[in-house]
VOPAGU-2260 file (C-alpha; in pm, 1 decimal, decimal comma):
REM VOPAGU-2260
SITE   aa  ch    i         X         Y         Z
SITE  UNK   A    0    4293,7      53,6    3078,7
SITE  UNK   A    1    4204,1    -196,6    3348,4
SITE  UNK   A    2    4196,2    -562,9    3214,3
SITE  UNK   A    3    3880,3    -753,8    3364,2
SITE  UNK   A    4    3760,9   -1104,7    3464,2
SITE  UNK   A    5    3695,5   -1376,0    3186,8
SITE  UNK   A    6    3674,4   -1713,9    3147,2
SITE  UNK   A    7    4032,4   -1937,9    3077,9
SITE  UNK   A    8    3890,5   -2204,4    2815,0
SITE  UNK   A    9    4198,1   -2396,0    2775,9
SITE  UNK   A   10    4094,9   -2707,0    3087,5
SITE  UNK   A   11    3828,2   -2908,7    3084,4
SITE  UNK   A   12    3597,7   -2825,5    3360,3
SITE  UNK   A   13    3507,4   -3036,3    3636,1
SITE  UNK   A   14    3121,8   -3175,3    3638,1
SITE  UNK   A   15    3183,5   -3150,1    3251,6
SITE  UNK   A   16    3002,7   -3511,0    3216,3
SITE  UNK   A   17    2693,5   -3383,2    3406,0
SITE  UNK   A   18    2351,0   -3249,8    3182,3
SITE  UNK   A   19    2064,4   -3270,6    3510,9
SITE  UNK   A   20    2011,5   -3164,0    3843,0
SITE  UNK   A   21    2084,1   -3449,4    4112,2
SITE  UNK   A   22    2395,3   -3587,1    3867,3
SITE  UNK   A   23    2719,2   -3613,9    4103,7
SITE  UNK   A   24    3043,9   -3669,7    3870,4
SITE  UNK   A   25    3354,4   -3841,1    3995,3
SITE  UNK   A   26    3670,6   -3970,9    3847,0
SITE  UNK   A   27    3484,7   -3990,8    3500,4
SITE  UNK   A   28    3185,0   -4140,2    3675,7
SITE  UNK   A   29    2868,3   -3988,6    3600,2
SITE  UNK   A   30    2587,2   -4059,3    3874,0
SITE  UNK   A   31    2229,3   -3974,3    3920,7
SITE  UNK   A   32    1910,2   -3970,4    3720,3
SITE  UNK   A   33    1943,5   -4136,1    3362,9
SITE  UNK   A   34    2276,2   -4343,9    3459,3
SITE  UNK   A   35    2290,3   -4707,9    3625,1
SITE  UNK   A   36    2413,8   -4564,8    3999,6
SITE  UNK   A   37    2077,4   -4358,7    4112,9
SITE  UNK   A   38    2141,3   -4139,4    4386,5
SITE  UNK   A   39    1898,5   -4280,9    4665,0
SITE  UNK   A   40    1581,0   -4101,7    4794,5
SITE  UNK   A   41    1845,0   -3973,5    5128,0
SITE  UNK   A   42    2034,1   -3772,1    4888,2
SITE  UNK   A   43    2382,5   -3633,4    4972,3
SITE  UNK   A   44    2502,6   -3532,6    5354,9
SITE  UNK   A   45    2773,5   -3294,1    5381,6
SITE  UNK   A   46    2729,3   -3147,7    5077,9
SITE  UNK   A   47    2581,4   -2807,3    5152,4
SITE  UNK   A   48    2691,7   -2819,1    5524,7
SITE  UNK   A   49    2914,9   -2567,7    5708,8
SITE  UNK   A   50    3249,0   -2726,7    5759,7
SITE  UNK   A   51    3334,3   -2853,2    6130,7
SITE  UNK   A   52    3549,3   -2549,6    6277,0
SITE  UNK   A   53    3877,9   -2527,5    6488,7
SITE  UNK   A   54    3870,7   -2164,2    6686,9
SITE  UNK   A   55    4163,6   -2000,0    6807,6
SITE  UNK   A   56    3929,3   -1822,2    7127,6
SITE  UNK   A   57    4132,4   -1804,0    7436,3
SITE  UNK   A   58    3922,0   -1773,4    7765,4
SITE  UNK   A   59    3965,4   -1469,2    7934,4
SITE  UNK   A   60    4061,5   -1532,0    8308,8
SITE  UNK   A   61    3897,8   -1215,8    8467,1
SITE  UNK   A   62    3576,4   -1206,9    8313,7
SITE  UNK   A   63    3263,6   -1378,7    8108,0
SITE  UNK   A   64    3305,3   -1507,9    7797,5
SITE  UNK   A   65    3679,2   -1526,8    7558,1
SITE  UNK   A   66    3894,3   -1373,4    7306,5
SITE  UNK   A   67    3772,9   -1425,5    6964,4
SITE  UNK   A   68    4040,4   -1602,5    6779,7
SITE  UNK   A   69    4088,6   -1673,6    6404,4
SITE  UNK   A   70    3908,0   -1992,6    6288,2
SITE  UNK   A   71    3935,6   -2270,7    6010,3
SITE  UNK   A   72    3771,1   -2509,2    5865,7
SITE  UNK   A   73    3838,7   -2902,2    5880,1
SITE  UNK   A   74    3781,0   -3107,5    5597,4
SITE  UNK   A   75    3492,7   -3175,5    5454,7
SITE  UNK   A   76    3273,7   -3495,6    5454,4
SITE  UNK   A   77    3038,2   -3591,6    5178,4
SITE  UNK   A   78    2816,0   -3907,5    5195,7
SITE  UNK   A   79    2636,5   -4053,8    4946,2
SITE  UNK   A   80    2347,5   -4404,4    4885,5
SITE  UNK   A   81    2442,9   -4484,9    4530,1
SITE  UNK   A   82    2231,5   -4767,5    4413,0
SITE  UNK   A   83    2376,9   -4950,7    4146,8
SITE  UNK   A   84    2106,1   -5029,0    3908,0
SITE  UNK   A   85    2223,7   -5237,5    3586,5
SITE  UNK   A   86    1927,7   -5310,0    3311,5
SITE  UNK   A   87    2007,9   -5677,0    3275,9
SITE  UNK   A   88    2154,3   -5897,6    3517,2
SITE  UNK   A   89    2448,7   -5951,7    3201,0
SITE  UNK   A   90    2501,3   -5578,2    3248,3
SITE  UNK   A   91    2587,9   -5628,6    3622,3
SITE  UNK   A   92    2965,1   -5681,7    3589,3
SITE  UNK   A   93    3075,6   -5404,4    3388,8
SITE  UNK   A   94    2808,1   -5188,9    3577,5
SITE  UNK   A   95    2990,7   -5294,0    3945,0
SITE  UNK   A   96    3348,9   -5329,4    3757,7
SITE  UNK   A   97    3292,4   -4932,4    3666,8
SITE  UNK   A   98    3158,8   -4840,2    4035,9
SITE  UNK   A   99    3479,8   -5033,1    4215,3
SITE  UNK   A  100    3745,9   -4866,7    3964,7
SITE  UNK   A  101    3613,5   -4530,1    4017,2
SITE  UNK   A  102    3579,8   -4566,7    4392,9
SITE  UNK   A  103    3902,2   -4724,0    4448,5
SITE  UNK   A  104    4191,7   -4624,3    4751,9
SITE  UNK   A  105    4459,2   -4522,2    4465,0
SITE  UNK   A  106    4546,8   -4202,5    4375,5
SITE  UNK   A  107    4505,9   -3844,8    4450,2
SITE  UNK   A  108    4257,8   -3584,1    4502,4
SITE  UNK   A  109    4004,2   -3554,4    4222,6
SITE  UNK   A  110    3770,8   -3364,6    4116,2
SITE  UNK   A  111    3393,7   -3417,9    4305,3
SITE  UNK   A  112    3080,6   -3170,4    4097,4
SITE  UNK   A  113    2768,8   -3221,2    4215,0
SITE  UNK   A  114    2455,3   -3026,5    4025,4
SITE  UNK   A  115    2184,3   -2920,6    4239,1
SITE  UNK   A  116    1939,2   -2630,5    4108,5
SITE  UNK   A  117    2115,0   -2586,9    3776,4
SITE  UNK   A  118    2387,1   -2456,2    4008,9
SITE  UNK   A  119    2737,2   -2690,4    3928,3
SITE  UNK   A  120    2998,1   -2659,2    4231,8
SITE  UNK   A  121    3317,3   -2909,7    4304,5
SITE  UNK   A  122    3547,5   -2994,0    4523,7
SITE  UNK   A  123    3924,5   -3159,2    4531,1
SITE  UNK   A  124    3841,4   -3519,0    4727,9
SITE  UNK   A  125    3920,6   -3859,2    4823,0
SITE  UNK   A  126    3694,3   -4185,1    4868,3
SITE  UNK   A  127    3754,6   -4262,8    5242,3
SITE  UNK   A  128    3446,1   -4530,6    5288,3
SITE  UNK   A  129    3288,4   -4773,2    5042,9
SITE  UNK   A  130    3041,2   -5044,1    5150,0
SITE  UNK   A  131    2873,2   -5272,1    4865,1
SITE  UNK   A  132    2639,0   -5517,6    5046,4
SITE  UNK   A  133    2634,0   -5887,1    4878,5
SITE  UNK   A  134    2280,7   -5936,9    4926,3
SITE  UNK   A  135    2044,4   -6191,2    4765,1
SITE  UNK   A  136    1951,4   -5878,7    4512,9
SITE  UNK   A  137    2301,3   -5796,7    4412,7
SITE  UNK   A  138    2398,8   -6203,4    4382,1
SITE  UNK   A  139    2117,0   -6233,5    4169,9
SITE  UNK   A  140    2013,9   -5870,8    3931,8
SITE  UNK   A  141    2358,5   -5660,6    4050,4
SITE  UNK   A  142    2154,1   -5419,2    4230,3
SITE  UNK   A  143    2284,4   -5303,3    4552,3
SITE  UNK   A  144    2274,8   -4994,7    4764,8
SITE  UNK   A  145    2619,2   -4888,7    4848,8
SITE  UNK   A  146    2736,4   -4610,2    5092,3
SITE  UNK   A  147    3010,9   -4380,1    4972,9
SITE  UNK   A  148    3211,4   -4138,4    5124,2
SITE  UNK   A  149    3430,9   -3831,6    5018,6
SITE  UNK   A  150    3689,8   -3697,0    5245,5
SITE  UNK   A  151    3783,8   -3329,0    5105,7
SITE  UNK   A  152    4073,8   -3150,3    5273,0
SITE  UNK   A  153    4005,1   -2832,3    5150,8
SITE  UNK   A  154    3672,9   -2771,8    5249,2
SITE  UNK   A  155    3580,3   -2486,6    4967,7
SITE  UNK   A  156    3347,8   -2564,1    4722,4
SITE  UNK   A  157    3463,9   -2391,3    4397,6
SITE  UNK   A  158    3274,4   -2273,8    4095,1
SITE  UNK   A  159    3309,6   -2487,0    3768,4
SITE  UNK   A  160    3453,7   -2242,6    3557,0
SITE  UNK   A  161    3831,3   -2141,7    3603,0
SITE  UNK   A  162    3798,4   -1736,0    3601,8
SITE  UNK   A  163    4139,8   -1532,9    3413,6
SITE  UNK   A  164    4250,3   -1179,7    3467,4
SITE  UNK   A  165    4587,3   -1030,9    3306,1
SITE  UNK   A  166    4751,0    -725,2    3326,5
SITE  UNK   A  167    5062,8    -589,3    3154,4
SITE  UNK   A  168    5291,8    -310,2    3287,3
SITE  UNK   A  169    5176,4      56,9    3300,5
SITE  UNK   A  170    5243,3     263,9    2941,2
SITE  UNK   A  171    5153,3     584,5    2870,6
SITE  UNK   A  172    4958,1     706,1    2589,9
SITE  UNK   A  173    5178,4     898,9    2355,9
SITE  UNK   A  174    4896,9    1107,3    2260,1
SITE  UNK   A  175    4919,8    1379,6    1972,4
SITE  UNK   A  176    5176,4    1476,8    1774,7
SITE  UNK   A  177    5252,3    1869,0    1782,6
SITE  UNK   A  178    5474,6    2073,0    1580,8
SITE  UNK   A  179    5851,3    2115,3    1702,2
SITE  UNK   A  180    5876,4    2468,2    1617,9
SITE  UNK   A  181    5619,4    2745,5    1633,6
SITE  UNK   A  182    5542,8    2884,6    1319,9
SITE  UNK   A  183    5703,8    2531,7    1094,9
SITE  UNK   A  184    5543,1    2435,9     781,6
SITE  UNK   A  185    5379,5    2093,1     732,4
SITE  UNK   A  186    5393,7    1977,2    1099,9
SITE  UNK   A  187    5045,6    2110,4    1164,7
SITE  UNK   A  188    4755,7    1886,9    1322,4
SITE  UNK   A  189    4585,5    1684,4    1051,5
SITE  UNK   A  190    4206,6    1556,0    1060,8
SITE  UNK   A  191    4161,3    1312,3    1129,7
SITE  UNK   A  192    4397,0    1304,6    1460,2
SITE  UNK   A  193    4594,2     997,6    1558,8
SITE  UNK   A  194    4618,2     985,2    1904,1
SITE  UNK   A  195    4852,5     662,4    1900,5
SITE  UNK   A  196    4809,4     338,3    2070,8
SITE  UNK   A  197    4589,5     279,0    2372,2
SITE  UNK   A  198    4843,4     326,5    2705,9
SITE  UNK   A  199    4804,7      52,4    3003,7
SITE  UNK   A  200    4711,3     126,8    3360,5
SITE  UNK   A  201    4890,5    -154,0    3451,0
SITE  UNK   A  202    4590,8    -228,2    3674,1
SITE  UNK   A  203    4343,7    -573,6    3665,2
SITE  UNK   A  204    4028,2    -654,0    3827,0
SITE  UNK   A  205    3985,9   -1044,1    3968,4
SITE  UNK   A  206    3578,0   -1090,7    4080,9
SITE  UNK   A  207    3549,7   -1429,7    4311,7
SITE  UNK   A  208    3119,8   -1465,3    4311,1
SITE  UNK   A  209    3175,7   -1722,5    4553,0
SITE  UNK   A  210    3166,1   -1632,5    4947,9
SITE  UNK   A  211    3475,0   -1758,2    5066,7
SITE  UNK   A  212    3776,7   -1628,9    4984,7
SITE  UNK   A  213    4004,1   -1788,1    4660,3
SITE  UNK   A  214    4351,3   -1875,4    4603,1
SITE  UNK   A  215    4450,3   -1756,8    4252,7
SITE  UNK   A  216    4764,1   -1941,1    4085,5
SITE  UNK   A  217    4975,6   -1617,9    3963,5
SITE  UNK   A  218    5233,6   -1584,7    3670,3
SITE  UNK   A  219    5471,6   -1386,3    3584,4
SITE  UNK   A  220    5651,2   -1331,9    3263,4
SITE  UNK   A  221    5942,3   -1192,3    3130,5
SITE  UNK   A  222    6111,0   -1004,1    3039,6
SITE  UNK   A  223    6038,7    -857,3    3347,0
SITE  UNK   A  224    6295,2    -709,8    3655,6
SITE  UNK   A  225    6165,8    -711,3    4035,8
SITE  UNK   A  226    5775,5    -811,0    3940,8
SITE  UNK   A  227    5546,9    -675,0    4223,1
SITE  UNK   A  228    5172,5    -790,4    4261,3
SITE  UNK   A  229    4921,7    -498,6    4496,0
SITE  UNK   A  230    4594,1    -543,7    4613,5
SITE  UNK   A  231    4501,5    -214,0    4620,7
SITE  UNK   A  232    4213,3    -243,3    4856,9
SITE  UNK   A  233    4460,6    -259,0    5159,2
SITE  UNK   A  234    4836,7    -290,7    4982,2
SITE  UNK   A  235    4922,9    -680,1    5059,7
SITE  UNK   A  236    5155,7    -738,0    4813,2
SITE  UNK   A  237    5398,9    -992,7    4643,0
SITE  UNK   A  238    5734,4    -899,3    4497,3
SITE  UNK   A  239    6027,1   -1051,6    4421,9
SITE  UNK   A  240    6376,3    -957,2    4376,9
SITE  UNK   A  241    6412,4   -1168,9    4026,9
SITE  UNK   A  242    6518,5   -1108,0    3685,2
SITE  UNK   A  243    6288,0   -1325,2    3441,5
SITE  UNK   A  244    6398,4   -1350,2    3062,4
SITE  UNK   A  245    6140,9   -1339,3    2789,2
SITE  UNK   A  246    6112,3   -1708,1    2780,5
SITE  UNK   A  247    6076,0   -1732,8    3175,4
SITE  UNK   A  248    5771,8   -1741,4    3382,9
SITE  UNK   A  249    5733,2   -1746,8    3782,2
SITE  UNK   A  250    5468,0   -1949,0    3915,7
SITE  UNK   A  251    5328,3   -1837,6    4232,0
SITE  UNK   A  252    5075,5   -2046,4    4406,4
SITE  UNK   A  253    4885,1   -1877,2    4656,9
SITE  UNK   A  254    4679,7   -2183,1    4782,6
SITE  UNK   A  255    4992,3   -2411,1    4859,4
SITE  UNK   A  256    5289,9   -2142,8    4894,9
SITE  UNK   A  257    5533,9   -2218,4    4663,3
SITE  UNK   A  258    5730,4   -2015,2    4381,5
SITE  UNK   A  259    5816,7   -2155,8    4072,9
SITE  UNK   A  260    6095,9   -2075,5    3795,6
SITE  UNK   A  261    5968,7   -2268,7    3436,7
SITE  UNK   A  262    5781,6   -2504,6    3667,0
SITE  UNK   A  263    6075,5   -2649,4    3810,9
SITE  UNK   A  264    6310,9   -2489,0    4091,4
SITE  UNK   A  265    6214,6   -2271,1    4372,5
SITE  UNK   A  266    6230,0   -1938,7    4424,5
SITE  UNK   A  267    6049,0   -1851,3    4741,1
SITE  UNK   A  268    6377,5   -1775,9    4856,0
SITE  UNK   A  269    6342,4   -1429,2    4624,0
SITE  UNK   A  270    6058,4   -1265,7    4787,5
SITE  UNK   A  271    6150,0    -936,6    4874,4
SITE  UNK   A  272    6074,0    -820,6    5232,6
SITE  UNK   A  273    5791,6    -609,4    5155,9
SITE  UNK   A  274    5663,9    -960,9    5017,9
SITE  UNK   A  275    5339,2   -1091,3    5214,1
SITE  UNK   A  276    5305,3   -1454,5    5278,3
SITE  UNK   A  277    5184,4   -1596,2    4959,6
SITE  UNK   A  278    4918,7   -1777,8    5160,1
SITE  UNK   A  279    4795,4   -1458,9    5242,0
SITE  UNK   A  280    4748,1   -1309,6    4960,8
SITE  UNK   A  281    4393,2   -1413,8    4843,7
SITE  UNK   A  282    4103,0   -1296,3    4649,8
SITE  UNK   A  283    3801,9   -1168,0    4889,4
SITE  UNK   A  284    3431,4   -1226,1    4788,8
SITE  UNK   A  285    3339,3    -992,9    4549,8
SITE  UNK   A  286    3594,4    -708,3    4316,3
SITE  UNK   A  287    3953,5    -738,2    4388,3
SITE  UNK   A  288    4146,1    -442,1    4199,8
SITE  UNK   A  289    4525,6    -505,0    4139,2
SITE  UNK   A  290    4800,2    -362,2    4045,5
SITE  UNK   A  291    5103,0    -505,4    3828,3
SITE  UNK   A  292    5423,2    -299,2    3852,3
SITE  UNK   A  293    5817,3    -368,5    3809,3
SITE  UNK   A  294    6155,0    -202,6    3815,8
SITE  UNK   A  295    6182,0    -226,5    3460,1
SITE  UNK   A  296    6283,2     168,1    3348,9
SITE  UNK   A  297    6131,7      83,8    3018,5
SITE  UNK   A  298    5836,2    -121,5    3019,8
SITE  UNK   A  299    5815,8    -440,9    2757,5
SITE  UNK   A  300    5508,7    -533,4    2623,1
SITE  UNK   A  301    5575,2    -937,0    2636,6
SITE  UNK   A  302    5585,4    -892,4    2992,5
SITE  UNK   A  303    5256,1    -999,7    3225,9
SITE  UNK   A  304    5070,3   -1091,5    3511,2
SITE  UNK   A  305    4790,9   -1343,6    3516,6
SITE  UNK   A  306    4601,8   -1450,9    3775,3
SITE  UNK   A  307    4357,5   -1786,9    3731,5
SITE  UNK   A  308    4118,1   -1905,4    4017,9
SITE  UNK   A  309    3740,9   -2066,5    4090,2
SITE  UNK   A  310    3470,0   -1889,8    4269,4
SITE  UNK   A  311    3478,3   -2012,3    4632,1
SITE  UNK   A  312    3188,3   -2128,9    4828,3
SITE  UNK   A  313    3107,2   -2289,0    5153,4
């Protein structure tokens, strides 16, 4: 039996603050109608635009036109007029102390969920421009209208809900129980019949709704010998020659490359070479089907394959 998509519960999701459309959430602050930073009348730019792209085209040198090369997307800018509104002029401090530690040059990437049609998508960001005019308004009530700016370097938006499939190693059904000898008393079939437990394909299906393709983050657990990962729409694959105990669990991350042992020493030197590039391997719009195999002559039940990801959008 094929294990299916489902939610993974266990991480808050990002936009989690936000109850309207128009609300933008960002490093715990919650923008938009009902808070003190209204979203002016200009809205958002960037937002819903198509990334900036680099082409790889190369001209061809006897005739019209060029090669059509692979192309990517540069980052992606989001703008924003945030008016910081305070109801009392004693409210303006903490109102502008909140804005300035939120929009700060500090730290990493952070989650950016914007809600626009009842439809909540994110992206992984960094402020890059903040401008907070001192004008007679905001010297006297705290009211300003500031310009903000997002800088994301992944371009994808993602869906706010983190998406799990899992599949466990291929097991037969043991199926029904027959006598050992023709003709032998008190081994006959009984109703009514016990088939046994429920066998495994060993097979999982991961569904991205988005329209760009997704990343999953991929584990493996032990006990477990040579763990190989199939797409089995056109065979890309990841395997690795790797022995994992019952307590281990190899983390392969698809969006930045790497392969993990308990979170904590490399192993992308164990890829096998049938191995694709684990950049490569990604989840298509739409139904992915997978399979989970291993070199394991008998297969344990502990061992497993998850895959966790966010719908992908442009």
């Amino acid at each position: 039996m094929a294990e299916t998509t489902t939610a993974y519960a266990q991480e808050t999701a990002p936009g989690s603050l936000i109850t309207r459309d128009g609300q933008i959430q960002w490093a715990g602050l919650l923008m938009g109608p009902g808070t003190p930073y209204e979203i002016d009348r200009t809205g958002l730019t960037g937002w819903d635009d198509l990334p900036v792209l680099d082409t790889g085209d190369i001209v061809r040198p006897d005739q019209h036109g060029a090669w059509p090369g692979a192309r990517w997307a540069q980052p992606r800018l989001v703008g924003a007029s945030v008016w910081l509104l305070p109801r009392a002029a004693r409210h303006a401090l903490d109102v502008v102390s909140a804005f300035r530690a939120a929009t700060g040059a500090d730290g990493g990437e952070q989650w950016l969920a914007v809600r626009l049609h009842g439809e909540t998508l994110a992206v992984r960001a960094r402020v890059s421009r903040r401008v907070v005019p001192q004008d007679r308004s905001y010297v006297v009530h705290g009211a300003a209208r500031t310009s903000l700016q997002w800088t994301a370097t992944d371009p994808r938006r993602f869906g706010v809900v983190l998406r799990e499939t899992r599949a466990s190693l291929p097991v037969s059904e043991p199926g029904l129980d027959w006598p050992a000898e023709p003709g032998a008393t008190g081994m006959g079939l009984r109703w009514p019949l016990e088939w046994g437990e429920t066998g495994s394909a060993g097979t999982c299906t991961a569904v991205n709704d988005g329209a760009a393709a997704a990343h999953p983050l991929i584990e493996f657990r032990g006990p477990l010998r040579r763990p190989a990962l199939t797409r089995l729409g056109d065979g890309r694959q990841l395997s690795y020659d790797i022995v994992l105990g019952p307590q281990d669990v190899l983390t392969v991350d698809t969006e930045s490359g790497t392969v993990l042992l308990n979170a904590t020493a490399s192993r992308l030197y164990t890829a096998s070479p049938a191995s694709s590039p684990e950049q490569l391997f990604h989840l298509p719009p739409g139904r992915t089907e997978l399979a989970f195999r291993s070199d394991d002559a008998t297969p344990d039940s502990r061992a497993a394959a998850t895959l966790r990801w966010r719908d992908a959008h442009w």
